[in-house]
C-alpha positions as CSV (number, residue, x, y, z in Angstrom):
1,X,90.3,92.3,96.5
2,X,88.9,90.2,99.3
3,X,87.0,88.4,96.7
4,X,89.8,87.6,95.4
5,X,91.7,85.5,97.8
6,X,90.4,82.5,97.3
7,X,91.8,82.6,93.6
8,X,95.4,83.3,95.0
9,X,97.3,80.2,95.1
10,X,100.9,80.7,96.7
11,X,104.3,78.7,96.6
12,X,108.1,79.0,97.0
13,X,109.9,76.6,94.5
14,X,113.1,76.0,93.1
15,X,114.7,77.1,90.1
16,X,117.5,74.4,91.1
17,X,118.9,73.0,94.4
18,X,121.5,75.7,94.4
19,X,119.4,78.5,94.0
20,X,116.9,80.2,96.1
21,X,113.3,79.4,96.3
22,X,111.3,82.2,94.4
23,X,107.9,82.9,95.1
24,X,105.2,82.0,92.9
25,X,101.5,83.4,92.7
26,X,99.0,81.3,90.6
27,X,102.1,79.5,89.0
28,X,103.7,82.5,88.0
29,X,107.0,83.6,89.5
30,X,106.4,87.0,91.1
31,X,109.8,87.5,93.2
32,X,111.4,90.1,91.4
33,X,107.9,92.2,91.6
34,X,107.3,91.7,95.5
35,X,110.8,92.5,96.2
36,X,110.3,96.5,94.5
37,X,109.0,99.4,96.7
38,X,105.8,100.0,94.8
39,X,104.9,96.4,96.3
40,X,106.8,97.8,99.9
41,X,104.6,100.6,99.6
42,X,101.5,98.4,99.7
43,X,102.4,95.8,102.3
44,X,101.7,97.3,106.0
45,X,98.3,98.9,104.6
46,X,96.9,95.1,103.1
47,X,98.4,93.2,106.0
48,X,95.9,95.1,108.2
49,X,93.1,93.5,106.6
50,X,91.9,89.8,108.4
51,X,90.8,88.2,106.0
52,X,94.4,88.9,104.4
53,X,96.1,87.8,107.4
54,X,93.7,84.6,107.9
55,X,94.4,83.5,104.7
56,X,98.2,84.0,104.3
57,X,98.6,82.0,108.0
58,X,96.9,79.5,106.3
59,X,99.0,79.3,103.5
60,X,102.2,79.5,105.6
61,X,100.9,76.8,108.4
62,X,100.8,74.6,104.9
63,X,104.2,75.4,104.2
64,X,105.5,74.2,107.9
65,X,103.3,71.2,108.0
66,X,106.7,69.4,107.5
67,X,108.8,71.2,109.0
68,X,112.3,72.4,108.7
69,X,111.5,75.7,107.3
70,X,113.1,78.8,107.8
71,X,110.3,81.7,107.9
72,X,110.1,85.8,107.8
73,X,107.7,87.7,108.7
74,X,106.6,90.1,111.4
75,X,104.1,87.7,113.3
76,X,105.6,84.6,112.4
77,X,106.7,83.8,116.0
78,X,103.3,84.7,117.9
79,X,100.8,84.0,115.2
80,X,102.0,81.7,112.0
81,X,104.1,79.0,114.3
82,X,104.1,80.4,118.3
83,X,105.0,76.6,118.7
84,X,108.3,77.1,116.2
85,X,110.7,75.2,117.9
86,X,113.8,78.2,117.3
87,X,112.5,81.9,117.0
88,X,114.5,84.6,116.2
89,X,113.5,88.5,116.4
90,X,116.4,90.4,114.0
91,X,116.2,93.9,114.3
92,X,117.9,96.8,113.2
93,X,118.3,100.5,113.8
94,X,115.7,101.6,110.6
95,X,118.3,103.8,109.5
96,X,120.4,100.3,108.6
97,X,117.9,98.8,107.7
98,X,116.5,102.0,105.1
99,X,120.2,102.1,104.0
100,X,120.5,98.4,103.4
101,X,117.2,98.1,101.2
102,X,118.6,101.1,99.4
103,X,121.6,98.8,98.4
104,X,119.7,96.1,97.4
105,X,117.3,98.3,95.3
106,X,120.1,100.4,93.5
107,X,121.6,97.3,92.6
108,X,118.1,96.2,90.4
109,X,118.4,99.5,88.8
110,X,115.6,100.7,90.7
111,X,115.0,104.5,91.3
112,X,114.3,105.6,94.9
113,X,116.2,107.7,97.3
114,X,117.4,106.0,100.4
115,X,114.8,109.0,102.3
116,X,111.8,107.0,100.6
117,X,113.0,103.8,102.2
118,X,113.8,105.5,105.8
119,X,110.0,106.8,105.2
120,X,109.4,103.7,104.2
121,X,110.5,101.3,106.9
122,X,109.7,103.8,109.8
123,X,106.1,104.0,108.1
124,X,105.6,100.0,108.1
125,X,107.4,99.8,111.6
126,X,104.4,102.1,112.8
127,X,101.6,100.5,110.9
128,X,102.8,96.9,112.4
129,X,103.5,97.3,115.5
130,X,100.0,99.2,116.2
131,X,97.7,97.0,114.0
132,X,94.8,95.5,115.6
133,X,95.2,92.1,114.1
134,X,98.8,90.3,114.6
135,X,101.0,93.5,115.9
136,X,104.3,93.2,115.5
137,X,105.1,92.4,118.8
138,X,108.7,90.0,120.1
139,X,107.2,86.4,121.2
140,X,108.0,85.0,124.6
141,X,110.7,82.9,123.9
142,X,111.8,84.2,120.5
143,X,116.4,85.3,121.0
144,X,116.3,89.1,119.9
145,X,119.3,89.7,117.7
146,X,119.9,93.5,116.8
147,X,121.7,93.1,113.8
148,X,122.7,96.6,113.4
149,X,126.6,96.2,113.0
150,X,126.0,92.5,111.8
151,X,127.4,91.4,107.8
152,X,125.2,88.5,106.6
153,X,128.1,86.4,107.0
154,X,128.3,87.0,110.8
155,X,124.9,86.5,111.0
156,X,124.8,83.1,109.3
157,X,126.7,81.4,111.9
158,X,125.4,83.2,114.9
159,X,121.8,81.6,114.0
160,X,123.5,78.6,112.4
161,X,125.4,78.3,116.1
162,X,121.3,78.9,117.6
163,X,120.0,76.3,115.7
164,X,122.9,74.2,116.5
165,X,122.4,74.7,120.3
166,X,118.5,74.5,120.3
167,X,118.7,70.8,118.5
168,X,121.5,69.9,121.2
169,X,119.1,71.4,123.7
170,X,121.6,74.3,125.4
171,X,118.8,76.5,124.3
């Protein structure tokens, strides 16, 4: 596999300006796959490899050269951009979290029980956070939000309102 990665070529585009930006490996869209838990399964255990990690920051410091992009990811705010001028830590009790990904999954048809996920996310939460190489770990001056009793909507406009603030500079 570690051969590998200098074969992997890796971008967000497009389908149109209303739609989301799917991700694409080697030209090939791939978002449907990463999103299942077969891929979920795999994630924690890879991310612990460097030259994994050293090449996805690479990849992701190329996707921020410009700016303006909004980013996931559990060392995005201490490793991939600790200069990001707005970071924000979302959380969630891992039973909402479990429950929510259950959702998500039963609506693609997918078969899993909501106690895989919970195994799941509690598994990854463990693997990331004790990791050698980029733990999951809150930055300095990232605003933790625990989402927990949060919709999506609410949560739009309470980072929308952040983002607002920071380029005002109340923040």
């Amino acid at each position: 596999m570690i051969k590998s990665l200098s074969e992997i070529q890796l971008d967000f585009k497009k389908e149109n300006t209303n739609s989301k930006a799917n991700m694409l490996l080697n030209g090939v869209n791939v978002e449907k796959e990463i999103r299942t838990m077969y891929v979920s399964d795999f994630v924690s255990p890879v991310a612990t490899l460097s030259e994994v990690r050293k090449k996805l920051v690479s990849i992701q410091h190329q996707m921020g050269v410009e700016k303006g992009i909004v980013m996931d990811g559990r060392d995005i705010g201490t490793v991939v951009f600790p200069e990001a001028e707005l970071k924000i830590f979302m959380t969630a009790d891992a039973e909402v979290r479990a429950m929510r990904r259950f959702n998500e999954l039963k609506e693609k048809d997918e078969t899993i029980t909501y106690g895989e996920i919970l195994n799941n996310v509690q598994k990854r939460d463990l693997m990331d956070s004790t990791r050698k190489d980029s733990p999951l770990i809150i930055a300095n001056d990232a605003i933790e939000i625990d989402n927990s009793e949060t919709n999506q909507e609410d949560q739009f406009h309470i980072i929308l309102q952040l983002a607002k603030d920071r380029i005002a500079g109340r923040i």
